[in-house]
C-alpha positions as CSV (number, residue, x, y, z in Angstrom):
1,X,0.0,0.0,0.0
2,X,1.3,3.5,-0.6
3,X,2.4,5.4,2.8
4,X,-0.4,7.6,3.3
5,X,-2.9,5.1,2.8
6,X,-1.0,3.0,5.3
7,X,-0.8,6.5,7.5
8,X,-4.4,7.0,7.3
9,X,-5.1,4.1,9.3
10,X,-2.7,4.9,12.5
11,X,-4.5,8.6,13.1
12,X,-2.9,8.4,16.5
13,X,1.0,8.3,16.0
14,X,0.7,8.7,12.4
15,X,3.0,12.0,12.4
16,X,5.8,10.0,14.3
17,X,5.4,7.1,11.8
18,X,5.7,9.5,9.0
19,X,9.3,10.0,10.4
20,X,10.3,6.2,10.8
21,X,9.2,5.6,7.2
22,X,10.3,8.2,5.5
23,X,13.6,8.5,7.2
24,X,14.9,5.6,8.4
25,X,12.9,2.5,7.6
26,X,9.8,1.4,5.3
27,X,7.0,-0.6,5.8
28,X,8.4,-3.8,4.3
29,X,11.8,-3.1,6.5
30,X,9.8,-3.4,9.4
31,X,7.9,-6.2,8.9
32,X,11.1,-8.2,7.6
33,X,12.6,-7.1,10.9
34,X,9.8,-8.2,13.4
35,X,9.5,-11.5,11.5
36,X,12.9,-12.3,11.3
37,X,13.1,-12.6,15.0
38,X,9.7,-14.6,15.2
39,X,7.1,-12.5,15.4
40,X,4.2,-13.5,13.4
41,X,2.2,-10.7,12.3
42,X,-1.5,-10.5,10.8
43,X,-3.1,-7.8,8.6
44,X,-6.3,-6.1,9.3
45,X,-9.1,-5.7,6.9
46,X,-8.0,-1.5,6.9
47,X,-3.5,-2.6,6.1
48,X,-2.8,-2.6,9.6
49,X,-0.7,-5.0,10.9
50,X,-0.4,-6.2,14.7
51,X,1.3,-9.6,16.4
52,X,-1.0,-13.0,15.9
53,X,-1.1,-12.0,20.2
54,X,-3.2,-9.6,19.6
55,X,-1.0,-8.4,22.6
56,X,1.6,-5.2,22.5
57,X,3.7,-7.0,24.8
58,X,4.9,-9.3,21.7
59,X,6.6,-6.3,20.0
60,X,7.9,-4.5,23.4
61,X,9.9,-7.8,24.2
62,X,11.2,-8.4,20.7
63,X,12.3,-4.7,20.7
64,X,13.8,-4.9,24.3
65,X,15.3,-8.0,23.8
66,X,17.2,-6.8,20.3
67,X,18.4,-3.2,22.3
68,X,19.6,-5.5,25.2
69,X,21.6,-7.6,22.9
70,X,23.2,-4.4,21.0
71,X,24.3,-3.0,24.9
72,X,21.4,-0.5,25.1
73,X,21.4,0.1,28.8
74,X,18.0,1.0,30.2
75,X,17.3,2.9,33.2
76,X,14.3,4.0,34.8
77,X,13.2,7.7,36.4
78,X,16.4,9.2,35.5
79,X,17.2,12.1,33.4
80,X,18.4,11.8,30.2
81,X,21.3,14.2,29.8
82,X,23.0,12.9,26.4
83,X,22.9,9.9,24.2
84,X,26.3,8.6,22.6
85,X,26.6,6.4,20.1
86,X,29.6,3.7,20.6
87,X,31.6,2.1,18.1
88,X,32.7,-1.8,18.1
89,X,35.1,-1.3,20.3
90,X,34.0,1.5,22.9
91,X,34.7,4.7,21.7
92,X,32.4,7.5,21.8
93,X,30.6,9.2,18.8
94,X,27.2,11.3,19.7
95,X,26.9,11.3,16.1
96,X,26.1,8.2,15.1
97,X,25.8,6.3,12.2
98,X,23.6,4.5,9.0
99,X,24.2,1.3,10.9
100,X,21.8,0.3,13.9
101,X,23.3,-2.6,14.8
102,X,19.8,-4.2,15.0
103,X,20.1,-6.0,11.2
């Protein structure tokens, strides 16, 4: 389906999936990415697509689990006071880069 057909069916968080879509990845990206670590995903009569679970819990623990195995450290009630980006072997760069690490 074209993106703002697909858009049109999120009306809340459809601005912020504008952004993921357009900038970073597509529709078919994310769905490769969800499956390829066993998620099995169904599509509404409208295009949307959710976990077989019916249960948001399916995609926060594939998403946690992937960040956890890339060395994302979460904390909780804490302010955020920067975000660096670290290379293979520890050094710093805020920056970042085209590759997430999450392929």
């Amino acid at each position: 389906k074209p993106l703002p057909q697909i858009l049109s069916s999120y009306p809340r968080g459809s601005k912020e999936l504008r952004g993921l879509y357009t900038k970073r990845f597509t529709p078919d990206m994310a769905y490769d990415w969800f499956t390829s670590r066993g998620v099995r995903l169904k599509t509404e009569d409208d295009g949307r697509m959710f976990p077989i679970t019916d249960n948001s819990q399916t995609i926060i623990d594939v998403i946690s689990d992937a960040a956890r195995k890339v060395g994302v450290e979460v904390r909780m009630k804490e302010k955020v006071e920067s975000v660096e980006w670290l290379d293979e072997v520890g050094s710093s760069d805020s920056g970042g880069d085209d590759d997430d690490g999450c392929d």
